[in-house]
N, C-alpha and C positions, 0 to 999 in steps of 0.2 A: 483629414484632407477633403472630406466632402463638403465642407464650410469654407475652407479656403478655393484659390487659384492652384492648380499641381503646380509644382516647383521642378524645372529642366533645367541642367548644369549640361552645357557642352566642351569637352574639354578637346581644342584643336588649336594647332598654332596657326590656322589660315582665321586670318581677322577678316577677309571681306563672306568667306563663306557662314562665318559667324554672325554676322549681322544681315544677311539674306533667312537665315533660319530664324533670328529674333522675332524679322517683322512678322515670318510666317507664325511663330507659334503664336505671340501677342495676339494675332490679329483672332487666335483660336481660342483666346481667353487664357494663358497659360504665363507662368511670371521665367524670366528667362534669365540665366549666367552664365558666363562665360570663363573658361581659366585655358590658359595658350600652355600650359605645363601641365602632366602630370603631378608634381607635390602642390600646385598651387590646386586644381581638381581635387586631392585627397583633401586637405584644409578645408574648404570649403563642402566636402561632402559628411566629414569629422564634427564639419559643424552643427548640423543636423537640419532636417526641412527640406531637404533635396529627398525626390518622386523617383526622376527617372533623368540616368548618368545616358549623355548621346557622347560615346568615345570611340577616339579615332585613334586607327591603330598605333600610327609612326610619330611619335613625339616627340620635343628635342632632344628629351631622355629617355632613352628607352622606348616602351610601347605600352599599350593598351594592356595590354595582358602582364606588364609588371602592376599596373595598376589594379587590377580585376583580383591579382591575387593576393596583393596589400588591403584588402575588401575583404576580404574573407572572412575576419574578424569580427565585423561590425553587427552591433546588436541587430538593428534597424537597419539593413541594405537596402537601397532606393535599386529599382530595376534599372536593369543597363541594354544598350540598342550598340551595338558595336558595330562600326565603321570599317568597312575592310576595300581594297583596292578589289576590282572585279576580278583578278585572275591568284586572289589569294585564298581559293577555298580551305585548303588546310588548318590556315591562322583562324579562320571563321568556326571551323569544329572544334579547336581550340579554345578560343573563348568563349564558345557557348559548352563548353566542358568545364572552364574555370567559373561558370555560373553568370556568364550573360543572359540576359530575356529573350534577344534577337539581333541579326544582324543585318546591315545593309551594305551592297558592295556601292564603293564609293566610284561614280563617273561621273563624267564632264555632258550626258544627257540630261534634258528637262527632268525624266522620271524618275531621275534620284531625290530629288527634293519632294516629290509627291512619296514617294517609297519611303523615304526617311520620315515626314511627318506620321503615317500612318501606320509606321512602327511604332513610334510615341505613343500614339493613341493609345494600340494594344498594350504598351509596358503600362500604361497609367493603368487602365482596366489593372491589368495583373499584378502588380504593386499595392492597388485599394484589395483585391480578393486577400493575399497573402496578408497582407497588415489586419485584416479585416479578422481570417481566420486566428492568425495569430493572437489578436483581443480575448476572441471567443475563447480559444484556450487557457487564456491567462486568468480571464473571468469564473470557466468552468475548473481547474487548479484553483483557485481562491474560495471561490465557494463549499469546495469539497475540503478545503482545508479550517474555513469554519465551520463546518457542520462537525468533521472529526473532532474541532477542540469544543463544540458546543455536546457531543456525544460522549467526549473524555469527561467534562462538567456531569453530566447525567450518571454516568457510571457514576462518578466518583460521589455525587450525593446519594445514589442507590446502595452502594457499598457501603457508606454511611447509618443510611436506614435500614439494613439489616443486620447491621453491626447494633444498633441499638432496639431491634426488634431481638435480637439473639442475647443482650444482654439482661432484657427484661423475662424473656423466659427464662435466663437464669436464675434471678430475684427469685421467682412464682416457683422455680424449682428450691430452692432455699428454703422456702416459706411454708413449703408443704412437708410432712414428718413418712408418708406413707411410703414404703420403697417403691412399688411400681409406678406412682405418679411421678415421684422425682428419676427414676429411670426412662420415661415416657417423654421427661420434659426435658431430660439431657439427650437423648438421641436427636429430639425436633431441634435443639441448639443445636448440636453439629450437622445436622441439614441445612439450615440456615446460614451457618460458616460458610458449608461445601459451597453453597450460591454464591455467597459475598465474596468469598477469594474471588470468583472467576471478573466479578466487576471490579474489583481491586486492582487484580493483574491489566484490564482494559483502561482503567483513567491513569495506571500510571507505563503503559506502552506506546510506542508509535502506532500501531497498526490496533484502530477499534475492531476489526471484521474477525480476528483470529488471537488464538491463547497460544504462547509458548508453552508446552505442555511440559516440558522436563521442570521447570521453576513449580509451576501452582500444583504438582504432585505432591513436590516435593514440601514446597508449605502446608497446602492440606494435612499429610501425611504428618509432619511435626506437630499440626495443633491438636490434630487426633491422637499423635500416639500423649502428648502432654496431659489434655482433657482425661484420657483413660488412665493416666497416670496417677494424676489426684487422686481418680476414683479406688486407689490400690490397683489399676492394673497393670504390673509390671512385664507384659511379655516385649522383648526386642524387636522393635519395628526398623528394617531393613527397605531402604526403596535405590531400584537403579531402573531408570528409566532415560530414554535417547530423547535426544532434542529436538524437537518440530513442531510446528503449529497444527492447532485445529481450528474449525470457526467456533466461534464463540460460544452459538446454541448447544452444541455437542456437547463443548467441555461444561456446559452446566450439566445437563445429565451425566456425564461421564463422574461429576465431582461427586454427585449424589449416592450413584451405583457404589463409587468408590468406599463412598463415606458408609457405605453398609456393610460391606463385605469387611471390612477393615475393625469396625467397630463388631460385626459378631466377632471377628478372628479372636480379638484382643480379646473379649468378655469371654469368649467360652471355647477355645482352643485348647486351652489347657489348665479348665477346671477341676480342678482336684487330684492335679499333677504338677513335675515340676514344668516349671517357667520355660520357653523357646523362644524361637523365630516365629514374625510373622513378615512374611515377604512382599512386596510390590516391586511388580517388573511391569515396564512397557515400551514396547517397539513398533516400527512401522513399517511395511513391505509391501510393493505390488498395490501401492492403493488403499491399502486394509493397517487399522490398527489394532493392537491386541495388547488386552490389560490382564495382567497376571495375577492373584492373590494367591497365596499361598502358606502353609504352617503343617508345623508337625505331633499337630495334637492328636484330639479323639476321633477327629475326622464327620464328615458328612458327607451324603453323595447329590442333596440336593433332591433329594427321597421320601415321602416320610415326615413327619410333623417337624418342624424347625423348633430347636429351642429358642424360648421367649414368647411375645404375643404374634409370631410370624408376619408383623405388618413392612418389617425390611424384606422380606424376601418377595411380595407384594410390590413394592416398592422398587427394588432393583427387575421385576419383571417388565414393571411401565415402564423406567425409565428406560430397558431395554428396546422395546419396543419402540419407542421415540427415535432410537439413535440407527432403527435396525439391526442389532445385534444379535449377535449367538451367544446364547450362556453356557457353559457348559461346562462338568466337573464331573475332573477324572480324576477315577474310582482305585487306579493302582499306587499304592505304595500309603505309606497313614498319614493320617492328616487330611486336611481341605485343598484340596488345587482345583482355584474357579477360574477359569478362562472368560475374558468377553473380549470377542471379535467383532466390529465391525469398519465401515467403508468412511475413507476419511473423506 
């Protein structure tokens, strides 16, 4: 509009006060039409290019306000100046409740025509601000929606490149005969997973900012109890975990913690005994999430030298501290029950 002439549709069935208003708006620089009906006004307003509707109430059909509310629909509504007889305040709350700009009471003095122009004025004003804002939003919606599929792209080649960062330590794990090297270089693979899921689950969801956390448990939880599988270890990996998101950052550490706790469970819960559960739970209350590990092996209190080279319990302390967590494991009944609590 700001390159063009505004575009005024008057819809009245009096033809001489229609062409007193022309010469007036022309002369304001303003392009000007005309429709003596209501359906013939909607037509031409359906058609598109129309600014700002000058409608007068009492039509041959109907009124103003059948009109106003056959409008309601339209993507692009041109601001409306409603026409009302001077003693019809009522009808004038009325359609400026079915969504007119403003109204003017219609008389047989000079100052109606000065009054009616300078309504237009303001619906033009108000008309450019609304279409104007509306742009704005459609442009700030678009942009935000390529940056999400340009962010979905980045995951999705990040998850890529960890996927092939994690298959080559497995190679270099193969490759080596020592046990603690290839044990060394199988836990940094499943750190590496832990990460990759959470970009995995992001290039291929709606929402890049947050992780559905019941899903990428649940997968984590399968490549790990599988990984350990290969490796001879057979304890039953159990997971029930509730449905909700976290943001992104979180569920990477949370994956990591996870990927520790889970992987001591499996290797040494119940070594040199028979076989059990190894449990994951998690749920969400009051703000605060909480991850459950659990088994009923030889147990730990979290105390005391860790079996192995202790660099996961290291590990699950930072990443703690990243997420603000609580760790903590409780000492009654046998086996391992590690708690992490923190603020979603």
């Amino acid at each position: 509009m700001p390159n063009r002439k505004p575009q005024v549709l008057y819809i009245d069935d009096d033809p001489g006060l229609a062409r007193l208003l022309q010469r007036a708006l022309e002369r304001r620089g303003y392009e000007f039409e005309h429709a003596s009906s209501g359906e013939a006004g909607l037509e031409i307003i359906r058609r598109g290019g129309i600014d700002v509707v000058t409608l007068d109430h009492y039509l041959p059909t109907g009124t103003g306000l059948d009109i106003l509310e056959k409008m309601t629909d339209l993507e692009d509504k041109p601001a409306v100046v409603y026409v009302t007889g001077s003693a019809e305040t009522a009808i004038a709350v009325a359609a400026l409740k079915a969504g007119a700009t403003d109204f003017v009471p219609k008389t047989l003095s000079e100052e109606f025509m000065e009054l009616l122009l300078s309504a237009i004025d303001h619906a033009v004003d108000h008309v450019r601000l609304v279409r104007a804002k509306a742009k704005a939003e459609r442009e700030v919606h678009e942009a935000r929606e390529r940056a999400e599929m340009l962010l979905g792209e980045v995951n999705h080649r990040v998850a890529n490149s960890l996927a092939m960062v994690a298959a080559l330590v497995g190679l270099q794990s193969n490759a080596v005969s020592d046990p603690e090297a290839k044990r060394a270089l199988s836990e940094t693979q499943a750190r590496i997973h832990a990460i990759a899921g959470v970009h995995r689950h992001l290039y291929s969801a709606e929402d890049v900012h947050s992780v559905e956390i019941s899903d990428y448990i649940k997968s984590l939880a399968c490549e790990l109890g599988t990984s350990m599988q290969s490796e001879g270890q057979t304890a039953e990996l159990k997971v029930k975990v509730e449905s909700f998101h976290l943001p992104t950052e979180k569920v990477a550490w949370l994956g990591v913690i996870l990927t520790e706790l889970v992987t001591n469970a499996l290797k040494y819960a119940y070594a040199g005994r028979e076989l059990g559960e190894v449990r994951v739970a998690m749920a969400q209350q009051d703000g605060m999430a909480k991850l459950l590990v659990e088994d009923d092996g030889v147990g730990w209190t979290g105390q005391g030298v860790p079996q192995g080279t202790g660099l996961g319990s290291r590990i699950v302390k930072a990443m703690a501290h990243s997420l603000a967590a609580d760790v903590s494991y409780d000492q009654a009944g046998p086996g391992t029950r590690v708690t992490v609590t923190f603020p979603i």
